[in-house]
N, CA, C and O atoms as a MOPAC input file, in Angstrom:
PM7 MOZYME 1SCF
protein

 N      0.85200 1    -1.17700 1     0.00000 1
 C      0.00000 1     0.00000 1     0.00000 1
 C      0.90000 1     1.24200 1     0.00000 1
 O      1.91400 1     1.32500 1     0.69200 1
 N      0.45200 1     2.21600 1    -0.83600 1
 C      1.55600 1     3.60800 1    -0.79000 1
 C      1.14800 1     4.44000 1     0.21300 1
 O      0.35700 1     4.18500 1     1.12200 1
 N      1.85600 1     5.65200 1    -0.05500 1
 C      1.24300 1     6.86300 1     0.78700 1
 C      0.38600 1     7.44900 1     1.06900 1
 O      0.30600 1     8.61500 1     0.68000 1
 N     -0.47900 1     6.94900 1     1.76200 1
 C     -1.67900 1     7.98700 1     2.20500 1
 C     -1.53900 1     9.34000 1     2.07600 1
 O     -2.16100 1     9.99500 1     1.23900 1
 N     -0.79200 1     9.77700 1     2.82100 1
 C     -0.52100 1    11.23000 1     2.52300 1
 C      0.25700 1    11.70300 1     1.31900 1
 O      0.92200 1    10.92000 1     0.64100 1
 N      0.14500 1    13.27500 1     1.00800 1
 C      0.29100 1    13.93800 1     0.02800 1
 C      1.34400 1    14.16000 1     0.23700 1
 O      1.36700 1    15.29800 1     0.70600 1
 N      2.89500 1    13.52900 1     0.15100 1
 C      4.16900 1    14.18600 1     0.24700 1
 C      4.56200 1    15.20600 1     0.96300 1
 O      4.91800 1    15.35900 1     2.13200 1
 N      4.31600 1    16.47000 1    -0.76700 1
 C      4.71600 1    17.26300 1    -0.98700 1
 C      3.56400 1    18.92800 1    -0.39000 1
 O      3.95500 1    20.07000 1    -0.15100 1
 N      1.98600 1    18.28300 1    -0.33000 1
 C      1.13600 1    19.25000 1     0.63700 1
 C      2.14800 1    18.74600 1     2.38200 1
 O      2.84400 1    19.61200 1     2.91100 1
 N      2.09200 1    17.99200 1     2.71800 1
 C      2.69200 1    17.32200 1     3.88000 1
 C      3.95900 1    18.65400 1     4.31100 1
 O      3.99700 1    19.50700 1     5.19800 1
 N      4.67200 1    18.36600 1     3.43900 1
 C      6.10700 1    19.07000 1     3.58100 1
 C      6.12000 1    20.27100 1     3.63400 1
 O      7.12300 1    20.79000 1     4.12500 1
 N      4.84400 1    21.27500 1     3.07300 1
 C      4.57800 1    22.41500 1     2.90200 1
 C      3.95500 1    22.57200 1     4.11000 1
 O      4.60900 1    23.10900 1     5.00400 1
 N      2.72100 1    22.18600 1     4.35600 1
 C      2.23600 1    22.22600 1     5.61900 1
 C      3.32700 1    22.41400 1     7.22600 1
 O      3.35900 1    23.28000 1     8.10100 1
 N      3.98200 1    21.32900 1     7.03700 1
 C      4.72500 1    20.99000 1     8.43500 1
 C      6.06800 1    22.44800 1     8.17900 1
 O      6.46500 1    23.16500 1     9.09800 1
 N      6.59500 1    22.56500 1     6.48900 1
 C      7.66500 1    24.43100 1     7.06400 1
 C      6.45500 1    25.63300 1     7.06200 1
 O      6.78100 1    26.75000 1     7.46400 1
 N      5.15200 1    25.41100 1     6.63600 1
 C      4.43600 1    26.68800 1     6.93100 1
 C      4.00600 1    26.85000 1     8.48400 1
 O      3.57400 1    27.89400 1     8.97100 1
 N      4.20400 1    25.62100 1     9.18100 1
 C      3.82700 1    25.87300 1    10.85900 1
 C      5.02200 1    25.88600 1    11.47200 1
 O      5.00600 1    26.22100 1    12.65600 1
 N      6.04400 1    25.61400 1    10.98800 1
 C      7.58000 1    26.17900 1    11.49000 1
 C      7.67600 1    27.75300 1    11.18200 1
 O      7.58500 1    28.70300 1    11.96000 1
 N      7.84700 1    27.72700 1    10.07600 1
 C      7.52600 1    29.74800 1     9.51300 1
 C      6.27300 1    30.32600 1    10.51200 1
 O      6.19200 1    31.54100 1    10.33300 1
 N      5.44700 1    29.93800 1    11.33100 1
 C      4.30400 1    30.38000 1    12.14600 1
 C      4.77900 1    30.33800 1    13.60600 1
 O      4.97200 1    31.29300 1    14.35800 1
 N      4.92600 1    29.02500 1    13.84500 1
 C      4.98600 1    29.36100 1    15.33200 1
 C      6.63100 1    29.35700 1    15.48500 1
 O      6.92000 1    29.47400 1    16.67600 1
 N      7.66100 1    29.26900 1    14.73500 1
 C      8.60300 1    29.37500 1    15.41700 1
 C      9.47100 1    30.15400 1    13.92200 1
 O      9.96200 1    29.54700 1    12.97100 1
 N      9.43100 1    31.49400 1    14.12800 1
 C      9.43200 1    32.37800 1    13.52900 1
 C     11.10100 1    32.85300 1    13.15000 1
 O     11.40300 1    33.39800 1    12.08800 1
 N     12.21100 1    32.48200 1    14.39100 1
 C     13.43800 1    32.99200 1    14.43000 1
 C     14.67400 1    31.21700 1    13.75400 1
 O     15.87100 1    30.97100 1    13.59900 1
 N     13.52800 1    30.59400 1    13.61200 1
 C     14.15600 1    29.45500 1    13.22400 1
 C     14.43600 1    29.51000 1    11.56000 1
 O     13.76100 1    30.31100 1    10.91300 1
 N     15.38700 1    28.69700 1    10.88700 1
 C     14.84400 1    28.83100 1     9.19300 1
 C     14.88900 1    27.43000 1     8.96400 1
 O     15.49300 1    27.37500 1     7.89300 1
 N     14.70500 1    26.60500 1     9.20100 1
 C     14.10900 1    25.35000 1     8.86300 1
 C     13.74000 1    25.49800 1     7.23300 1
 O     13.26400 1    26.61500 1     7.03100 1
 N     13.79200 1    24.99200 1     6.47100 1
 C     13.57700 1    24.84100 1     5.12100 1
 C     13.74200 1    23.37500 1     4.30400 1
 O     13.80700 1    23.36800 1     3.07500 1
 N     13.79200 1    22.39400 1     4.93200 1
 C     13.15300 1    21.04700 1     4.26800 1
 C     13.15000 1    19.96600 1     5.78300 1
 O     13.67200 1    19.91200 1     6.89600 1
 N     12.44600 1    19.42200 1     5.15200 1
 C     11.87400 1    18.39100 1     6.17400 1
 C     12.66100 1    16.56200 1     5.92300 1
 O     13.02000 1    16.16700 1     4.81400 1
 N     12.73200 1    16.03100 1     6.72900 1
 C     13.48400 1    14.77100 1     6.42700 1
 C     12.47500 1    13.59500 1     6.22500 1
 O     11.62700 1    13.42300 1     7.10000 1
 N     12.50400 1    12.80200 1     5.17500 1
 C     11.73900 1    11.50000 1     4.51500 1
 C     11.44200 1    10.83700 1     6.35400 1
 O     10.46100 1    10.17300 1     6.69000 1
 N     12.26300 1    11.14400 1     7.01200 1
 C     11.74100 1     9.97600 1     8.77300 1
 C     10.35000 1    10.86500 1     8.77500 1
 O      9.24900 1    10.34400 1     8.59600 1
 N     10.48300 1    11.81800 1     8.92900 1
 C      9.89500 1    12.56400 1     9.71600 1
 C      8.19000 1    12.54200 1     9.01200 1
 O      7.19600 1    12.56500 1     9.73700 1
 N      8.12100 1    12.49200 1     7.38600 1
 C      7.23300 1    12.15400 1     7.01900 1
 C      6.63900 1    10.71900 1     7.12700 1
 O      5.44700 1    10.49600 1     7.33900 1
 N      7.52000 1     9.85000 1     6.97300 1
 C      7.09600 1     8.39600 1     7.25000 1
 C      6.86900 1     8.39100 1     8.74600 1
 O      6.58900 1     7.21000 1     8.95100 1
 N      6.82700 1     8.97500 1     9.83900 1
 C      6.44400 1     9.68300 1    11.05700 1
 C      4.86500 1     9.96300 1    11.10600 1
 O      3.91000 1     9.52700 1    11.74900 1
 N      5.01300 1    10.62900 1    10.40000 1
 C      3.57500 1    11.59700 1    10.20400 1
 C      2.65300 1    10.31400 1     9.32400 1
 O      1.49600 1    10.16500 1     9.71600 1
 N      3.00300 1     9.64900 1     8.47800 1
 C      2.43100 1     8.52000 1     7.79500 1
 C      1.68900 1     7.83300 1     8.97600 1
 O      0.50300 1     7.72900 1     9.28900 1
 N      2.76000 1     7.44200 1     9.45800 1
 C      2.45400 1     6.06500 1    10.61000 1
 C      1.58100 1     6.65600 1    11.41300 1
 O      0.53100 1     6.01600 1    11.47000 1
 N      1.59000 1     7.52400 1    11.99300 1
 C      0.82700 1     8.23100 1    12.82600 1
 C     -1.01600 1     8.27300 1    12.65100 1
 O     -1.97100 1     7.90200 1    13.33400 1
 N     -0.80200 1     8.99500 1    11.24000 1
 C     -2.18800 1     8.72900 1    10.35200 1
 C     -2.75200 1     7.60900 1    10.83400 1
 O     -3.43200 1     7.42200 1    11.84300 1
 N     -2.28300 1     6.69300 1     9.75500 1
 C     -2.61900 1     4.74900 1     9.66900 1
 C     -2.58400 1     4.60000 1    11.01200 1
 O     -3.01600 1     3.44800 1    10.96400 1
 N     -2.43300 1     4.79100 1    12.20400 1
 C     -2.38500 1     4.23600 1    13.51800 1
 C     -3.76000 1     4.68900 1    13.90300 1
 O     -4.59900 1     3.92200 1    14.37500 1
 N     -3.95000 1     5.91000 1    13.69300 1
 C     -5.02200 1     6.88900 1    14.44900 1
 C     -6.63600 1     6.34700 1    13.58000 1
 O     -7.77700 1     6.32700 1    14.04300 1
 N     -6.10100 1     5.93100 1    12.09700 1
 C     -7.09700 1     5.37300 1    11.41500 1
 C     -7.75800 1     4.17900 1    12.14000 1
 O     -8.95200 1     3.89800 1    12.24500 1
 N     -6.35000 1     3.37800 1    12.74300 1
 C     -6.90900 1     1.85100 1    12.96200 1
 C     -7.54700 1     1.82500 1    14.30400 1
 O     -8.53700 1     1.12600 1    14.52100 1
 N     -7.00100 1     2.56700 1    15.19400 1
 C     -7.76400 1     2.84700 1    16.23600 1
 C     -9.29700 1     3.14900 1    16.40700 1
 O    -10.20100 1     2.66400 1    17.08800 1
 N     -9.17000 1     4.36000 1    15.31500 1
 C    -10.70800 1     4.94500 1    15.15500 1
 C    -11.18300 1     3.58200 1    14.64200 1
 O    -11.88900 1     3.24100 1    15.59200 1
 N    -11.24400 1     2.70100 1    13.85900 1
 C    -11.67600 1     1.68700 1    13.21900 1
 C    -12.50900 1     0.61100 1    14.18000 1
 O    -13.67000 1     0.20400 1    14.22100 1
 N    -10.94500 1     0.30600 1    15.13900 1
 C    -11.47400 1    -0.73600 1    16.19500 1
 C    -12.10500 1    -0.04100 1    17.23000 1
 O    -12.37800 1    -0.77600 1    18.17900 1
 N    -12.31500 1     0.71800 1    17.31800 1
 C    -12.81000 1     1.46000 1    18.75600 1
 C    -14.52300 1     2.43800 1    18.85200 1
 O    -15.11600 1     3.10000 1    19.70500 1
 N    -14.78200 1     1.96100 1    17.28200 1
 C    -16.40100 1     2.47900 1    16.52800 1
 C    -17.18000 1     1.51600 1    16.82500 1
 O    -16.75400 1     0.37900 1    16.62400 1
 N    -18.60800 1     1.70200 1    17.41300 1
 C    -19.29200 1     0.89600 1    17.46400 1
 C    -19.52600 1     0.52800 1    16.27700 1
 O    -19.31600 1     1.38000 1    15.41400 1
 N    -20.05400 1    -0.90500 1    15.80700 1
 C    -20.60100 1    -0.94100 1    14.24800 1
 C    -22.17500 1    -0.61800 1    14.43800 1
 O    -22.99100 1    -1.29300 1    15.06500 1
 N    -22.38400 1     0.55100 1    13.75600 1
 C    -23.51900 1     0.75400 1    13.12900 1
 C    -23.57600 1     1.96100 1    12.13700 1
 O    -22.91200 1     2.99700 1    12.07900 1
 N    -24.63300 1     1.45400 1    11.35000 1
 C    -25.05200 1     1.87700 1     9.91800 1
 C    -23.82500 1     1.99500 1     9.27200 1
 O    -22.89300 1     1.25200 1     9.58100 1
 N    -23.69300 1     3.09100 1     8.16300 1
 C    -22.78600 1     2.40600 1     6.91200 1
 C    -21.36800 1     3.36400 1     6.90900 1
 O    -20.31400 1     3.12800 1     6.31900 1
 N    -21.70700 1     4.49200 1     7.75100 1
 C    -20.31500 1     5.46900 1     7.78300 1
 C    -19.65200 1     5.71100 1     9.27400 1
 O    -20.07300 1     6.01200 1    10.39100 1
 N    -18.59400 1     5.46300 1     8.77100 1
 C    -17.21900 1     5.82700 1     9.99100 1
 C    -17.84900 1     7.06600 1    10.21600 1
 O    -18.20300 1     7.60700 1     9.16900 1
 N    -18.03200 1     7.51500 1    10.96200 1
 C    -18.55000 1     9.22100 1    11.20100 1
 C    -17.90000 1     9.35600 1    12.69400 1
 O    -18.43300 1    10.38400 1    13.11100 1
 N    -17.10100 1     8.91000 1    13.64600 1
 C    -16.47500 1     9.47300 1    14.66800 1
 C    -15.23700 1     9.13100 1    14.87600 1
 O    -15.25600 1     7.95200 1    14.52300 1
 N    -13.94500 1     9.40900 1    15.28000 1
 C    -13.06500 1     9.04300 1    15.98300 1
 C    -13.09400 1     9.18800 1    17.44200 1
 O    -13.56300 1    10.24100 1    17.87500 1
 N    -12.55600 1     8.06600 1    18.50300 1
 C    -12.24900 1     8.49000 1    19.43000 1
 C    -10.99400 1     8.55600 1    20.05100 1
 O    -10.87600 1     9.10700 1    21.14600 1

């Protein structure tokens, strides 16, 4: 299975909240861990929400 996430929105996202909250830093690329980080994280939080839904009717509609 590939990447769930969008790379390259990913990479933009994570230096536009470095450029925000930490303003005196210059951070300017992000390292492949750190996204496969953020991957795993996703897929974890997915499987959780998954096992942890009651089953009923036809849509995932909560995480907890």
């Amino acid at each position: 299975m590939g990447f769930l996430l969008n790379k390259a929105a990913t990479r933009a996202f994570i230096l536009a909240e470095v450029r925000r909250q930490r303003p005196g830093w210059s951070c300017s690329r992000v390292s492949p861990e750190v996204l496969a980080e953020v991957e795993w994280r996703v897929r974890d939080t997915i499987r959780k929400a998954v096992a942890a839904v009651p089953s009923r009717g036809k849509t995932l509609s909560e995480i907890l």
